[in-house]
C-alpha positions as CSV (number, residue, x, y, z in Angstrom):
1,X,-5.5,-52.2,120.9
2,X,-7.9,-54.7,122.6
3,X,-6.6,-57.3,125.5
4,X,-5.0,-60.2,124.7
5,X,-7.6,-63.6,125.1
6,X,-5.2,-66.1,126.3
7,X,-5.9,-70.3,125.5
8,X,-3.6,-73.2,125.6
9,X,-4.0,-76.0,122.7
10,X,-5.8,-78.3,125.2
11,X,-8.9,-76.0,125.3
12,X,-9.5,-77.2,121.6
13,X,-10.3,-80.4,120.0
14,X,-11.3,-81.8,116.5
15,X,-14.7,-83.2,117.4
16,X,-16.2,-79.7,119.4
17,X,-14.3,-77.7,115.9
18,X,-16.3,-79.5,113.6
19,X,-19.6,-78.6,115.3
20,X,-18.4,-74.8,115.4
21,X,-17.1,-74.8,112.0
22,X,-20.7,-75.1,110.2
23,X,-19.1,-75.0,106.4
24,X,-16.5,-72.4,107.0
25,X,-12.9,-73.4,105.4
26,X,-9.6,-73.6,107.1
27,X,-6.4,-73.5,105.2
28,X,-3.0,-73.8,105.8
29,X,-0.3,-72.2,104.1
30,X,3.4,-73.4,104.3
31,X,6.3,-70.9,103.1
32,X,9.3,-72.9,102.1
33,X,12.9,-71.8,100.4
34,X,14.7,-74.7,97.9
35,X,15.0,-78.4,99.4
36,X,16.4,-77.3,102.8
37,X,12.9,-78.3,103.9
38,X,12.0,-80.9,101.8
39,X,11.3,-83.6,104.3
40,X,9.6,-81.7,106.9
41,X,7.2,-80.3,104.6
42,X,6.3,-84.2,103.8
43,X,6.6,-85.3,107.2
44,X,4.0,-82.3,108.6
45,X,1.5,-82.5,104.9
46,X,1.1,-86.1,105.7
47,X,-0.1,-85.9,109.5
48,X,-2.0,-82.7,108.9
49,X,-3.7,-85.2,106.2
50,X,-4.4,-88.0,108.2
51,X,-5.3,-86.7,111.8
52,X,-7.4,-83.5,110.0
53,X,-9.6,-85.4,107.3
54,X,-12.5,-83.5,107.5
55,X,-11.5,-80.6,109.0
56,X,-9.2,-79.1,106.7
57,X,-10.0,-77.8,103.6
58,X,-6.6,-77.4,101.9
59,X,-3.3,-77.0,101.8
60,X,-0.6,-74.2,100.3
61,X,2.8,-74.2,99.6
62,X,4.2,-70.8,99.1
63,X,7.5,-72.2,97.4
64,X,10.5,-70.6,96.3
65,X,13.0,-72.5,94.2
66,X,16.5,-71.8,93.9
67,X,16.7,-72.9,90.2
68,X,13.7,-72.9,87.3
69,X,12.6,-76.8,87.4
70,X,10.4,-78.9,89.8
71,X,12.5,-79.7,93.3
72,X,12.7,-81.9,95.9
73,X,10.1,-79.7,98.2
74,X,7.7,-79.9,95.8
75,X,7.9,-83.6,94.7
76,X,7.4,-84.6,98.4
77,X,4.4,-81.6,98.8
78,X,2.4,-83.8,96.6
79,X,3.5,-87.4,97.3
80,X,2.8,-86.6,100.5
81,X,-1.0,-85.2,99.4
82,X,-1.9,-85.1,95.9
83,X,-4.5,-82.1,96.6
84,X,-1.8,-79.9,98.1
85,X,-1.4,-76.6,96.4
86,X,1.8,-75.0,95.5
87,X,2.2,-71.4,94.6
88,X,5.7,-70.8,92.8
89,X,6.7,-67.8,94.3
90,X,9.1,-67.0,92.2
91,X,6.7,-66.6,89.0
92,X,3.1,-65.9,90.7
93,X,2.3,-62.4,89.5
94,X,0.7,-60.2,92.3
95,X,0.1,-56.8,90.6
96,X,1.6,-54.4,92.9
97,X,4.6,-57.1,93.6
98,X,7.6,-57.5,90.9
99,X,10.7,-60.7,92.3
100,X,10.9,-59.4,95.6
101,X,12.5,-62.6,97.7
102,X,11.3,-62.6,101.6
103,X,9.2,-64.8,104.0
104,X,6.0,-61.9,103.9
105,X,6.5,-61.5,100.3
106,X,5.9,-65.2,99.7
107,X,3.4,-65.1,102.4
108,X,1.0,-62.4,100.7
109,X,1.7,-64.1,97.3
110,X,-0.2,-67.3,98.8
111,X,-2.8,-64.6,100.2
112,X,-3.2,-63.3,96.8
113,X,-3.9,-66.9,95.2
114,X,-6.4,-67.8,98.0
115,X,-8.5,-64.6,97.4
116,X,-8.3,-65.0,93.1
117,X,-8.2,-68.6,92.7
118,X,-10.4,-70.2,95.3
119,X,-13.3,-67.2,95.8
120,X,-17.0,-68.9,94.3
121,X,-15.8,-72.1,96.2
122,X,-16.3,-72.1,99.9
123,X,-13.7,-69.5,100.5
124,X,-14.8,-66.5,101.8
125,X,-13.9,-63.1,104.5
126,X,-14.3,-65.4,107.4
127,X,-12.2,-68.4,106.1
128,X,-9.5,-69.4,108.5
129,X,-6.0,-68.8,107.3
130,X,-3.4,-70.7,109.4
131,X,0.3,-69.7,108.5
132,X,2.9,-72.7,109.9
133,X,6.6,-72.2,109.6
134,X,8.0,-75.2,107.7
135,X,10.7,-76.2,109.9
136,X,9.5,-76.8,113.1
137,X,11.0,-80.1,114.0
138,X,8.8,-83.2,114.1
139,X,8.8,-84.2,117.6
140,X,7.1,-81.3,118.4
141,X,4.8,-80.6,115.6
142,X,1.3,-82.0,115.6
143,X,-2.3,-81.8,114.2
144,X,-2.6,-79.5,117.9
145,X,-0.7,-76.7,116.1
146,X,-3.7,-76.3,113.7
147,X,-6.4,-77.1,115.9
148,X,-5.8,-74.6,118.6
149,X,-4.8,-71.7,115.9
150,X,-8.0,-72.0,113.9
151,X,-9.7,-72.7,117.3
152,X,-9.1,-69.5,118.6
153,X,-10.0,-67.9,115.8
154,X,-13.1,-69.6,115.3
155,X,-13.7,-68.5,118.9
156,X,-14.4,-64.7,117.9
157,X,-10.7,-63.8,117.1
158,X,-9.9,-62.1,114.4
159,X,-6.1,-62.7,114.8
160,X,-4.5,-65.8,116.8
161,X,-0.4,-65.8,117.7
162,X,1.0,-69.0,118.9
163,X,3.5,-69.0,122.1
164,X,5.4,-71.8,123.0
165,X,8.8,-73.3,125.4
166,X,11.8,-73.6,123.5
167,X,15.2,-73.8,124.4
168,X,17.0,-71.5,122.7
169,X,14.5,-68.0,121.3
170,X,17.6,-65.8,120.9
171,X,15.8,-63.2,119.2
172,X,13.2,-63.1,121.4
173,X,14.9,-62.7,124.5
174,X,17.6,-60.5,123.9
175,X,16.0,-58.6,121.2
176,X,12.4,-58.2,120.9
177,X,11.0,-58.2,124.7
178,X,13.3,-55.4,125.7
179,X,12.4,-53.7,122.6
180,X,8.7,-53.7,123.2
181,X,9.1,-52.8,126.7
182,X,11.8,-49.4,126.1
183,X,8.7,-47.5,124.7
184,X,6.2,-46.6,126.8
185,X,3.1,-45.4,124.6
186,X,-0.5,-46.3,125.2
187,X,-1.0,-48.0,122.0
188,X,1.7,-50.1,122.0
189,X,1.4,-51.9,126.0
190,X,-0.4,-55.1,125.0
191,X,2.3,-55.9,122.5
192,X,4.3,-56.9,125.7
193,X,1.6,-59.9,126.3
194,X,2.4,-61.5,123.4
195,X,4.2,-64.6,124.9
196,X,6.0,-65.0,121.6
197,X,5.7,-62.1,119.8
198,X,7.3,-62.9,116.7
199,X,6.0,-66.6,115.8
200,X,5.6,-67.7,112.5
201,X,2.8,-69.6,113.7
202,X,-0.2,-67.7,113.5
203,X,-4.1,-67.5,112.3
204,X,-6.9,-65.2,111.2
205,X,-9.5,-64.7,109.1
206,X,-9.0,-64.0,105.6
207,X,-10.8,-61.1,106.2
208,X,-8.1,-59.5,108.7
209,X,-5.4,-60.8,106.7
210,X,-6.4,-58.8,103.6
211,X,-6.8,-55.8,105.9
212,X,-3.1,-55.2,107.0
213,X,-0.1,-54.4,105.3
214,X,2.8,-57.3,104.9
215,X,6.5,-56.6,105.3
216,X,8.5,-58.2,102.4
217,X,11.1,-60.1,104.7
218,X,12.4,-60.4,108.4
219,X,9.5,-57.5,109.6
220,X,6.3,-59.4,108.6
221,X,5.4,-60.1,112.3
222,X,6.5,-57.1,113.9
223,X,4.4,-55.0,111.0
224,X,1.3,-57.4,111.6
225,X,1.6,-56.7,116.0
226,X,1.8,-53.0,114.8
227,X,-1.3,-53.0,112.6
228,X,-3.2,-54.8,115.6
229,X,-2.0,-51.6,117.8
230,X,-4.1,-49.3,115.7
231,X,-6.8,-51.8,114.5
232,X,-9.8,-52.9,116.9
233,X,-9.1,-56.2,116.3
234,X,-9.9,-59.0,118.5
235,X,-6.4,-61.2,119.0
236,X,-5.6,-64.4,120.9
237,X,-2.6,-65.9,122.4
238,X,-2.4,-69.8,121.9
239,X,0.1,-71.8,124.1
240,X,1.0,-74.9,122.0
241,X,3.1,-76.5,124.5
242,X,6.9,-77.3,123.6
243,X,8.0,-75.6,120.3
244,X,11.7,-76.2,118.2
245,X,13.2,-75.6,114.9
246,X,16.1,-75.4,112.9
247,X,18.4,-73.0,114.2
248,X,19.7,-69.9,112.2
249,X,23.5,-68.9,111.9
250,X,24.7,-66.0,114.2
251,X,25.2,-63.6,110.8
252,X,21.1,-64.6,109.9
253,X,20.2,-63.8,113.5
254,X,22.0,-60.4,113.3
255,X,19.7,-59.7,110.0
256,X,16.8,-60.7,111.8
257,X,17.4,-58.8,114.8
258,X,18.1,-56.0,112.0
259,X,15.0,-55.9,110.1
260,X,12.7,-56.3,113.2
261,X,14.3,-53.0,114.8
262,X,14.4,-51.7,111.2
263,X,10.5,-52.4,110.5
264,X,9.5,-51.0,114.3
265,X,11.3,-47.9,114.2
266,X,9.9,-47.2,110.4
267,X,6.4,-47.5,112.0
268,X,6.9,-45.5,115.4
269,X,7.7,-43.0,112.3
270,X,5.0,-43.4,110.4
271,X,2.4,-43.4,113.8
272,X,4.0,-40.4,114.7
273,X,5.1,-41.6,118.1
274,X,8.9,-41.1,117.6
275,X,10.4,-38.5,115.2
276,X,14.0,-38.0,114.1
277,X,16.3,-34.5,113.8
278,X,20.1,-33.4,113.3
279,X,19.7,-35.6,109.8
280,X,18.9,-38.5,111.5
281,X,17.5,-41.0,109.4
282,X,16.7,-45.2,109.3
283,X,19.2,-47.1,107.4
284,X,18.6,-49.7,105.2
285,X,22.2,-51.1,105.5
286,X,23.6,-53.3,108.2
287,X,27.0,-53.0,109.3
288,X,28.8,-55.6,111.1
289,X,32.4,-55.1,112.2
290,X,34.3,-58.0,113.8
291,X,37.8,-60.2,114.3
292,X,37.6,-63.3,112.9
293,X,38.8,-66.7,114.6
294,X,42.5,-66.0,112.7
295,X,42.7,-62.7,114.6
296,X,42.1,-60.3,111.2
297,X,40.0,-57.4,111.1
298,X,36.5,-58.1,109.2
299,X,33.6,-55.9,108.1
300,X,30.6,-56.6,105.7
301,X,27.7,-54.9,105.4
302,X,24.1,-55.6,104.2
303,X,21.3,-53.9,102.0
304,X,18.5,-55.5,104.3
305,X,16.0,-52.6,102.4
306,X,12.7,-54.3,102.7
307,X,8.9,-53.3,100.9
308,X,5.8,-53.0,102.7
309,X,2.5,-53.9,100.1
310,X,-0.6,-52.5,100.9
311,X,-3.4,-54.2,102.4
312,X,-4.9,-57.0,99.5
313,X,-8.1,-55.4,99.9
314,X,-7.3,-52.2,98.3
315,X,-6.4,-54.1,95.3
316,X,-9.2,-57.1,95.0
């Protein structure tokens, strides 16, 4: 794994981008579930249009509805811009991928379209890919977001994670930090420079995008900082400044936290770095025992099974 090239969104601008673009696209895909994120898809399609005129090339929606007709999400995709493009997840037929609901299975579905739908246009290996999580909350989001990601990128990168100051980042520091740090192996060190190792803000080329493999749900980004362990990839850091979103229950925090130790242990396993005996194995089920606010005894538990695909390009 290669060091970690560091920038903060102030080392990139629209004007110098354009000169360095030279007729290579940019797109941005969006991954949204029902109408929870109706408005904040408009509000973020409608900057993104006005402040990036020129520089962007397009715009996806990787949509999942919750019923079979047109929603809300979609209706104010394309008031806010006409052009947008929405892949409906829950019908777009990838070959090796049947219904499978989760955040990197609606992510690679978008993938997918790009590389079928768009190739003979100006879409090609080194098109810039910028994933955005769809609710980020407005006062912090800006045209910088995009700018700095595909700026980094377009800087020699082949891979670009955004890092941020939030308030809150349960997961990352009480779960993922300590987690990257308990294993010391020599492929696996520069993980720990990641400043925010799991954002859903993030950039590369097409080209490196359709070389890894994508977890279905909550492991997407720790599977993509694995792949970069054992590729000889060329990754960036991005500082975008002050960061917030909508914040998750405690119960979708413990399935988070879940599938992220879930997806690193299954590829320790696979790297060979860690192995298991006595029977041992990794569960798919979470098990959560607690006493409610009424004092009675509770316990659930959680098939939190998730795919990995294969890399696009062993399918294009």
């Amino acid at each position: 794994m290669r060091h970690i090239r560091r920038y903060e969104h102030t080392d990139f601008n629209k004007k110098a981008l354009l000169r360095k673009k030279k007729g290579r696209a940019v797109y941005v895909i969006f991954s949204s579930y029902g109408e929870r994120e109706a408005d904040l898809i408009y509000d973020k399609i409608k900057l993104l249009r006005a402040e990036l005129s020129g520089f962007l090339d397009g715009i996806i929606v990787s949509h999942r509805r919750t019923g079979i007709r047109m929603d809300k999400t979609e209706k104010k995709a394309r008031e806010a811009w006409e052009e947008v493009e929405i892949v409906i997840s829950n019908s777009y037929k990838v070959p090796d991928m049947g219904n499978e609901k989760g955040k990197g299975a609606d992510m690679r579905r978008a993938l997918y379209y790009l590389n079928r739908e768009k190739r003979g246009t100006a879409v090609g290996s080194d098109t810039v890919i910028v994933f955005l999580d769809a609710d980020v909350l407005p006062e912090y989001f800006g045209a910088h977001f995009v700018l700095a990601l595909s700026g980094a990128v377009m800087a020699g990168n082949d891979f670009a994670r955004a890092s941020f100051w939030r308030e809150m980042g349960r997961i990352k520091k009480f779960l993922v930090q300590p987690l990257l740090s308990v294993i010391d192996h020599p492929c696996l060190g520069r993980l720990t420079e990641f400043h925010y190792p799991l954002a859903g803000e993030a950039a590369g080329t097409l080209k490196f995008f359709n070389s890894v493999g994508f977890w279905q749900r909550y492991g997407v980004e720790t599977g993509i900082n694995m792949e970069l362990c054992r590729g000889d990839y060329k990754m960036a850091d991005v500082n975008l400044g002050r960061y917030d979103h909508q914040h998750h229950s405690d119960l979708d925090i413990q399935k988070m936290a879940f599938g992220i130790i879930r997806t690193y242990l299954i590829q320790l396993y696979d790297y060979g770095i860690v192995r298991f005996s006595d029977g041992a194995r990794i569960s798919d089920i979470f098990r959560v025992s607690f006493i409610d606010e009424r004092g009675r005894r509770q316990s659930r538990k959680f098939n939190l099974r998730e795919k990995k695909y294969q890399p696009l390009k062993n399918m294009l």
